[in-house]
C-alpha positions as CSV (number, residue, x, y, z in Angstrom):
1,X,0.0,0.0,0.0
2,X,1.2,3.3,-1.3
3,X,1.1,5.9,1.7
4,X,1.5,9.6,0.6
5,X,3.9,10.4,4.0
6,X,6.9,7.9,4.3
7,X,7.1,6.0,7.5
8,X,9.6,8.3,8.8
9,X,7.3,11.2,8.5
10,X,4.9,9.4,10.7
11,X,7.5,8.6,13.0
12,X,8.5,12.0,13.8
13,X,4.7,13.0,14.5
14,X,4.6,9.9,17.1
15,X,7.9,11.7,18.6
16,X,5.9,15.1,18.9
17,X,4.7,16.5,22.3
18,X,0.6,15.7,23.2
19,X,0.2,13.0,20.5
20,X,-2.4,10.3,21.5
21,X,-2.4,7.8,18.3
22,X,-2.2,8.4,14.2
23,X,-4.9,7.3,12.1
24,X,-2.6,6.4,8.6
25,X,-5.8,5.8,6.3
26,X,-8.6,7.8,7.9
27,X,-11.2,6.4,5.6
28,X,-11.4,4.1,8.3
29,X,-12.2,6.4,10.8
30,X,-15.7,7.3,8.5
31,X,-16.7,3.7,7.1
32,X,-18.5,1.1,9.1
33,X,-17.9,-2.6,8.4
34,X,-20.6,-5.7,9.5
35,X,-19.2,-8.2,11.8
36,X,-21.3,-10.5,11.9
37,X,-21.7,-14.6,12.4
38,X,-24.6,-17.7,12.8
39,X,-25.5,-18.7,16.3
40,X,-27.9,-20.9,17.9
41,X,-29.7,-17.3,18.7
42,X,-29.1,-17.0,15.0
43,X,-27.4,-14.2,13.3
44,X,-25.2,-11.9,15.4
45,X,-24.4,-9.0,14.0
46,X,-22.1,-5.6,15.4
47,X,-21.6,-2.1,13.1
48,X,-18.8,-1.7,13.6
49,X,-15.8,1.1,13.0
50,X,-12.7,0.2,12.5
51,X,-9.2,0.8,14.4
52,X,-5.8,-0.7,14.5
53,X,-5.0,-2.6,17.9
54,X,-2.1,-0.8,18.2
55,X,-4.2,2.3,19.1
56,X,-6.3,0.1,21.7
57,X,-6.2,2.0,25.1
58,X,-7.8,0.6,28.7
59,X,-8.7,-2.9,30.4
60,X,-10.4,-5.7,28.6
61,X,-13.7,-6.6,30.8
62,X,-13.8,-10.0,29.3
63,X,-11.3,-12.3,27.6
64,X,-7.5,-11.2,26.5
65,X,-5.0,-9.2,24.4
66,X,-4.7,-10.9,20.8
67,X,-1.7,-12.8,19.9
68,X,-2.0,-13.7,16.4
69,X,-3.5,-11.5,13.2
70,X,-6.5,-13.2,13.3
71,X,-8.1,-12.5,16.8
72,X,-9.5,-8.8,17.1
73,X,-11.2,-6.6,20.0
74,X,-14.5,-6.0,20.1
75,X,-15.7,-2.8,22.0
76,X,-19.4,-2.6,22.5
77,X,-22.0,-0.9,24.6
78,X,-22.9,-3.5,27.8
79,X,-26.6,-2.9,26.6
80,X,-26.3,-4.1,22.9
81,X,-28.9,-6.7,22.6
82,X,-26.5,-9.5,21.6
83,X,-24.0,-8.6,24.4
84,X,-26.3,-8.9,26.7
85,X,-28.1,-12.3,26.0
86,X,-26.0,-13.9,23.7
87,X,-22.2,-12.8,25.3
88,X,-21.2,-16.4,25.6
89,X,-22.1,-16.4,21.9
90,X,-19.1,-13.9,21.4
91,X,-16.1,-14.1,22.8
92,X,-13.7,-16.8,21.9
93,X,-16.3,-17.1,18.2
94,X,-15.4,-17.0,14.4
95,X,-16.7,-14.2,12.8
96,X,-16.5,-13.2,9.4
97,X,-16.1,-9.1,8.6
98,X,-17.9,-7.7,5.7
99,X,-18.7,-4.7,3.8
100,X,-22.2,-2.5,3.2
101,X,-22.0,-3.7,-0.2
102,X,-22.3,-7.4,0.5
103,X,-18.6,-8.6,0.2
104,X,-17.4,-11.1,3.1
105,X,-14.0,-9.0,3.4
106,X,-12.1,-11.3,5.7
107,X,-13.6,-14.8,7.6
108,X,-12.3,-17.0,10.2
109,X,-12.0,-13.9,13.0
110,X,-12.2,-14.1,16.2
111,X,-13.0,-12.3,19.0
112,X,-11.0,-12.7,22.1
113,X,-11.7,-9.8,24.1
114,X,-14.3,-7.3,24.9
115,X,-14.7,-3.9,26.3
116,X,-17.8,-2.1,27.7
117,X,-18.2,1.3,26.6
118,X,-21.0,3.2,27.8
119,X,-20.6,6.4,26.0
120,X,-21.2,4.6,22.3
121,X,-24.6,4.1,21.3
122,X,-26.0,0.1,21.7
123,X,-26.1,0.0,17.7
124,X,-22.8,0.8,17.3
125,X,-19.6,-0.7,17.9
126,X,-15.4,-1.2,17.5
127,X,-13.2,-3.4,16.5
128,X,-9.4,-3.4,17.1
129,X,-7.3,-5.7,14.5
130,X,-4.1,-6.1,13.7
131,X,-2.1,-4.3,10.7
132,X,-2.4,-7.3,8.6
133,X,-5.9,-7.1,8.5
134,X,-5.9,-3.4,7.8
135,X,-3.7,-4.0,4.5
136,X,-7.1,-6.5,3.7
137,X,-9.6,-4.6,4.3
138,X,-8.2,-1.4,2.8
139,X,-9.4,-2.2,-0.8
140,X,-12.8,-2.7,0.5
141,X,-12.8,1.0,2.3
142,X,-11.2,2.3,-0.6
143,X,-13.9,0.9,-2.9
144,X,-16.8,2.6,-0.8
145,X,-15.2,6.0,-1.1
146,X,-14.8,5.7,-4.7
147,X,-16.2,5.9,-8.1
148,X,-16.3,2.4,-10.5
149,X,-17.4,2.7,-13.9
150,X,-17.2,-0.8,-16.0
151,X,-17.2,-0.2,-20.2
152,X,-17.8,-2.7,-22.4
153,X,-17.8,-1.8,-26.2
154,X,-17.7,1.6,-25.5
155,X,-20.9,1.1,-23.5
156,X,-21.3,1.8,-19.9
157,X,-22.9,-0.7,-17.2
158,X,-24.2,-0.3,-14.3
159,X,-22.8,-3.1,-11.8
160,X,-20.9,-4.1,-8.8
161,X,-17.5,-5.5,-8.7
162,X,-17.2,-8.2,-6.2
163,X,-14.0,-10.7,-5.7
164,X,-14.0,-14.3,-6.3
165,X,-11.5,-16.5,-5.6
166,X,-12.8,-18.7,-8.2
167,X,-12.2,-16.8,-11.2
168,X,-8.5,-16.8,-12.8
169,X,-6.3,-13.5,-13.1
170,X,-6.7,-11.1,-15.6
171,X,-10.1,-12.7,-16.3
172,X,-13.9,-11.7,-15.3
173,X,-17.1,-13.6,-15.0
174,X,-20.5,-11.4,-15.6
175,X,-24.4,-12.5,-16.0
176,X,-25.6,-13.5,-19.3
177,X,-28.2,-10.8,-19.3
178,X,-25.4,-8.2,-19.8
179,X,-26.3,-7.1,-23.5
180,X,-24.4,-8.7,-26.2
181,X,-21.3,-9.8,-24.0
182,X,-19.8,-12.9,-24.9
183,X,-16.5,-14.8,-24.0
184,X,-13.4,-13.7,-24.8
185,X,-14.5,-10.0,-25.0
186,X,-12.7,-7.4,-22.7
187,X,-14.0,-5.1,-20.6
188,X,-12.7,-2.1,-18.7
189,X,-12.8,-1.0,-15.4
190,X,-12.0,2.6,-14.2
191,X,-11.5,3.6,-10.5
192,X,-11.7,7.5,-9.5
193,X,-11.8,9.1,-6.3
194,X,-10.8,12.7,-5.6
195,X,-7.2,11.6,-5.5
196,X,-6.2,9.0,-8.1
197,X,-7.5,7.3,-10.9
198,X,-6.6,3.5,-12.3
199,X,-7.8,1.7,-15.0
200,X,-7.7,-1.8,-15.7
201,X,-8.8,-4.3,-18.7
202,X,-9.9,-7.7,-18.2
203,X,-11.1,-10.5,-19.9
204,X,-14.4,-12.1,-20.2
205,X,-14.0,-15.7,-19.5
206,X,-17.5,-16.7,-18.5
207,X,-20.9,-15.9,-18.1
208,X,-23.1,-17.3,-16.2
209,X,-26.9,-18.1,-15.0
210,X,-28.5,-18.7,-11.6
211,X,-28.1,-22.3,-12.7
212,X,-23.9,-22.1,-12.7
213,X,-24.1,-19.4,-10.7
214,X,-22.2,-20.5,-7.7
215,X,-19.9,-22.6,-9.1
216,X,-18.1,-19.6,-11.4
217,X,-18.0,-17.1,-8.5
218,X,-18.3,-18.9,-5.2
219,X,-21.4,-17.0,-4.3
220,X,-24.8,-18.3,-3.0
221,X,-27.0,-15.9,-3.1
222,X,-27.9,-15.2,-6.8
223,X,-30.8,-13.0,-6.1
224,X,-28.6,-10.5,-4.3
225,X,-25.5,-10.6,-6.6
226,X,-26.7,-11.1,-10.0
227,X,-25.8,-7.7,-11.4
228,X,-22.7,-8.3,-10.4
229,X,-19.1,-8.3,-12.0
230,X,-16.6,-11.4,-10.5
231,X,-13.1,-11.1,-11.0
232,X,-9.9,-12.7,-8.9
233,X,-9.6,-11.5,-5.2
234,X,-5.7,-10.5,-6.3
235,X,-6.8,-8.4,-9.3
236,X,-9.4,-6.7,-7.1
237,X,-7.0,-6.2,-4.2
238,X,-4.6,-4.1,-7.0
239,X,-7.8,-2.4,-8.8
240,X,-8.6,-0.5,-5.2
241,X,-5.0,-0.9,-3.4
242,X,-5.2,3.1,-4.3
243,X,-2.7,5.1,-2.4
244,X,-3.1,6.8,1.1
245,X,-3.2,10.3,0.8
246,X,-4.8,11.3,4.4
247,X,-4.5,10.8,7.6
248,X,-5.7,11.6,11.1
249,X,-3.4,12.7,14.0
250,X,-5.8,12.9,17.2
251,X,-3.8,14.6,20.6
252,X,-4.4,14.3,24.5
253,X,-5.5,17.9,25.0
254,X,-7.5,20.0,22.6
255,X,-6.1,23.0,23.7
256,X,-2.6,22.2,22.5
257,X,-4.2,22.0,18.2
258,X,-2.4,25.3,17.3
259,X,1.1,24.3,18.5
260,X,0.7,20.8,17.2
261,X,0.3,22.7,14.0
262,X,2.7,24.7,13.9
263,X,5.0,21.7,15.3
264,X,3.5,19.9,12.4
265,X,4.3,22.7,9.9
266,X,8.2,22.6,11.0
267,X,8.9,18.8,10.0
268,X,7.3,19.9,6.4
269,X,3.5,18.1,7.1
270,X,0.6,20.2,6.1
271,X,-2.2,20.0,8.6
272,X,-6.1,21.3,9.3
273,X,-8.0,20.9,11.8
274,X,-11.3,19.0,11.1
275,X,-13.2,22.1,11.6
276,X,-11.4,23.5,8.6
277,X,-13.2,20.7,6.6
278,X,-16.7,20.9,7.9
279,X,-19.5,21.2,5.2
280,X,-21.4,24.4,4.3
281,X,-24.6,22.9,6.0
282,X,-22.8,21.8,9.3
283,X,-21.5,25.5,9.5
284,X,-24.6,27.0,9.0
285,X,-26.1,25.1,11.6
286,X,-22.7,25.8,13.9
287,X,-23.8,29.2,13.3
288,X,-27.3,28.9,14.3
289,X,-26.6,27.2,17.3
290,X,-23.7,30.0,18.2
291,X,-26.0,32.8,17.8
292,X,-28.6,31.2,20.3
293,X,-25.9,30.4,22.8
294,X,-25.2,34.0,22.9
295,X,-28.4,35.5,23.6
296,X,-29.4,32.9,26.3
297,X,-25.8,33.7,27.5
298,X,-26.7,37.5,27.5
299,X,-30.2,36.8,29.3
300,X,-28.4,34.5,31.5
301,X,-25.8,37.2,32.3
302,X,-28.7,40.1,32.8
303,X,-31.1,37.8,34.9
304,X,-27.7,36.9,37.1
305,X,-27.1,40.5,37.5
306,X,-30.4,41.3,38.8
307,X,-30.5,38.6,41.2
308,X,-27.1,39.7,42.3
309,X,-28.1,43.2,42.7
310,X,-31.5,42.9,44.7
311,X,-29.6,40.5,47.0
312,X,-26.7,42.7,47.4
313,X,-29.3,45.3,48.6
314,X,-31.1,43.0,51.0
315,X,-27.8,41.9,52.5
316,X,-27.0,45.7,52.9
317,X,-30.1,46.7,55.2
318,X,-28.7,44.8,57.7
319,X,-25.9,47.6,57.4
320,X,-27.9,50.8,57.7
321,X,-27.5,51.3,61.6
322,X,-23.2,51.1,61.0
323,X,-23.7,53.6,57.7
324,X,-26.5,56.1,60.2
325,X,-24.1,56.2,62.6
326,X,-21.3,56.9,60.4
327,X,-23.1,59.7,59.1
328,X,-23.3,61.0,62.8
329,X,-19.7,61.4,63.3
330,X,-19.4,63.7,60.1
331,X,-19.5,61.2,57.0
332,X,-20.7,62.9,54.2
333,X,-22.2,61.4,51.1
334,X,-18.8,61.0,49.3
335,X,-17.0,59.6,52.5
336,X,-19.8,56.8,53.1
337,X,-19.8,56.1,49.1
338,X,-16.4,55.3,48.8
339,X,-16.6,53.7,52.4
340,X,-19.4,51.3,51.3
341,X,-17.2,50.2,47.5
342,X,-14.1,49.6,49.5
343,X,-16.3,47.2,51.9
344,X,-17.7,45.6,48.4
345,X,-14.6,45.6,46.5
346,X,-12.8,43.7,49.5
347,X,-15.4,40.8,49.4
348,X,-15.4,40.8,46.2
349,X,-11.9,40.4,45.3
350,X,-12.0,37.7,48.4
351,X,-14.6,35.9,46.9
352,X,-12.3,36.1,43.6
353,X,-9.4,35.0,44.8
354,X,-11.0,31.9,46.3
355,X,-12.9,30.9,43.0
356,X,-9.1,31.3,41.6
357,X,-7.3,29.5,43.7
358,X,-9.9,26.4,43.2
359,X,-9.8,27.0,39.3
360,X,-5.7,26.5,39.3
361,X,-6.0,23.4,41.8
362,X,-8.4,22.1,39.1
363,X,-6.7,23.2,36.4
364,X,-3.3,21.4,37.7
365,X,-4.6,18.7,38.8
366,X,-3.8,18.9,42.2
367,X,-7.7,18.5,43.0
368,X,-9.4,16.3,40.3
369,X,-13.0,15.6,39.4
370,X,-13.2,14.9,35.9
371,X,-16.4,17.0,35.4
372,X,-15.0,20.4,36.9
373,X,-11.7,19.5,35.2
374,X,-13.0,19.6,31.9
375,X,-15.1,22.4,32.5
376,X,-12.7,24.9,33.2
377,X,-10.5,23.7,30.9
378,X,-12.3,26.6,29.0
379,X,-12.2,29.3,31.3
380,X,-9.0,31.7,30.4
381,X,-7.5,34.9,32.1
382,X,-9.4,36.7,29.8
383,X,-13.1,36.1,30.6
384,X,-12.2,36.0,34.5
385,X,-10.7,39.0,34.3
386,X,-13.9,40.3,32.0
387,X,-15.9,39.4,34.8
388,X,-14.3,40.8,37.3
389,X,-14.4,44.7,36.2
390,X,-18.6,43.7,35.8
391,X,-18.3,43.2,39.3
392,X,-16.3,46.2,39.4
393,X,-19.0,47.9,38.0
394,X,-21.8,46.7,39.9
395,X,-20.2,47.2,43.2
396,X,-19.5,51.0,42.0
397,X,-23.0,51.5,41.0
398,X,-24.0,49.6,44.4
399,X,-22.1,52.1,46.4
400,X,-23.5,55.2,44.5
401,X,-27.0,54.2,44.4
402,X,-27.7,53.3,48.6
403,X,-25.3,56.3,49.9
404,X,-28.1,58.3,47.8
405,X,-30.8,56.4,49.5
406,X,-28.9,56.8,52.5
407,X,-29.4,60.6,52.6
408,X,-32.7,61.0,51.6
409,X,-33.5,60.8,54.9
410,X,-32.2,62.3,58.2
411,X,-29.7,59.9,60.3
412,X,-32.3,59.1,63.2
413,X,-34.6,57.9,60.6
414,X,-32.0,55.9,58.7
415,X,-30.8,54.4,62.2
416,X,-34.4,53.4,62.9
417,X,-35.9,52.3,60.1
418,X,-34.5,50.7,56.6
419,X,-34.0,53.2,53.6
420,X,-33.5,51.0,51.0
């Protein structure tokens, strides 16, 4: 398999700072395969994504690490209806792995271990198998993701290429309904995608019926593959053994992307984040979604703002009897005002300074609860600091607005009854 990085290249990304895993073909990360095989609860059968066992990370919950290339991982939700009645049906069974398009891709598999993931949905789940079986299935992904036209006498048809170990090199087997085909006439197949294109002539060598059906192409079900072209597993390998020419890098903390670029950039790799890919109608639905978290941010903001005001002003009746008294001794208007935002600015920066300290502890991991963790992953200097001068300004308009209050009234009244 052709890889448009050389192995080096994909060395020196491993070597790089916050790298998790690498994801050489990332077709794989975006095509689901069946897994699927016969019980006595009859037919089991997982949708399953695709990853190499090399990127495998955690404990098994059932069974053990594979040993050879044909034993594989299977990583499922513990409420998937076959893992939950059939489990003994599982682990330590052949399986065979197919595609969407009714190709069995690889048989014989067998699942050794198992673990529970609750986060995936029950319809979906993983498999982890070795590189070998990567290199196998990689035509089959590759055919999924691209375009096959078949031309015969200058004549398109409409069918599906499917591999068959009984039909020679070089040579195809189609249905005699195709036209005017006979024996010994070529036809061509052409394979695009967005990257490459390859093009291939083979020769007819049979046709066949539902009657000889099986015994050209090795296939039972004539009802379901009729339409379909049959040429040698070897020469389909080579038709849609099409080079690699993207891959995936995923890292251990999102907030690192930008330098991971620009690492990236230095050792000559171009990179984009996924974002940068995202399609029109995802974006404009990003957008959407944006603008509403804004304004129920902004409500959010203005409703917390009230709340904090009237129950600033409730806390600060308690205080009229220490402000009257004050007021007294000489305190003017100006004296008690700045007297009253000195008192608010001290618990506030207090308050502050605690919510900072715990931030940091989270944010270093010297305290750690995942949830918290994660959440202020996403709070910066910034918007702490943005919030603070609110404060500011609520505290200063605090202070202004109950010295007023304050000396509406004589000081006798204010020290026996509440102003505010």
């Amino acid at each position: 398999m052709e890889h448009h990085l050389p192995g080096e290249d994909y060395n020196k990304i491993k070597e790089l700072s916050n790298i998790d895993y690498i994801v050489e073909n990332d077709l794989f990360l975006d095509c689901n395969v069946n897994l699927y095989r016969s019980s006595v609860y009859g037919e089991i059968d997982f949708d399953c994504s695709i990853q190499k066992i090399d990127n495998f990370k955690g404990t098994l919950d059932i069974g053990r690490m594979p040993e050879s290339d044909d034993e594989i991982i299977l990583q499922a939700n513990q409420n998937n209806r076959f893992v939950k009645t059939a489990i003994e049906q599982i682990i330590d069974k052949r399986f065979t792995i197919g595609n969407n398009l009714g190709d069995d891709v690889i048989k014989n598999i067998k699942v050794v271990g198992i673990i529970f993931n609750e986060k995936v949905d029950e319809n979906y789940s993983k498999i982890y198998v070795s590189d070998s079986k990567i290199e196998e299935l990689t035509p089959f992904i590759n055919k999924i993701y691209s375009n096959t036209y078949v031309l015969q006498n200058d004549n398109y048809i409409d069918a599906e290429i499917h591999p068959s170990e009984n039909v020679e090199k070089g040579t195809a087997v189609v249905n005699e309904s195709f036209g005017e085909v006979t024996n010994g006439e070529d036809l061509e197949l052409k394979i695009t995608n967005i990257y490459s294109n390859n093009e291939t002539n083979f020769n007819i060598a049979n046709t066949f019926s539902i009657n000889n059906f099986q015994n050209y192409t090795g296939y039972s079900l004539y009802q379901f593959f009729s339409s379909g072209i049959f040429i040698n597993k070897e020469d389909y390998d080579n038709l849609y053994n099409l080079p690699i020419y993207q891959s995936s890098v995923f890292i251990k903390n999102v907030e690192d992307i930008d330098k991971i670029i620009s690492e990236l950039e230095t050792i000559g790799i171009n990179s984009k984040r996924i974002t940068d890919y995202k399609i029109n109608s995802i974006k404009m639905n990003e957008q959407v979604l944006k603008i509403v978290k804004v304004l129920v941010t902004i409500a959010l903001i203005i409703i917390l703002l009230f709340i904090s005001y009237f129950v600033i002003k409730i806390i600060l009746k308690s205080r009229n009897t220490y402000y009257a008294i004050l007021r007294m001794l000489g305190a003017n208007y100006k004296t008690e005002k700045w007297i009253l935002f000195v008192e608010l600015l001290l618990v506030l920066s207090l308050a502050y300074l605690a919510v900072f300290i715990i931030i940091y502890l989270f944010k270093t991991n010297i305290i750690t609860i995942k949830y918290i963790s994660n959440l202020v992953k996403f709070i910066n200097i910034k918007e702490f600091a943005f919030v603070y001068i609110i404060d500011l300004l609520i505290a200063g308009y605090i202070s202004i607005k109950i010295s007023k209050n304050m000396f509406k009234k004589t000081a006798i009244n204010t020290f026996n009854e509440e102003v505010l």
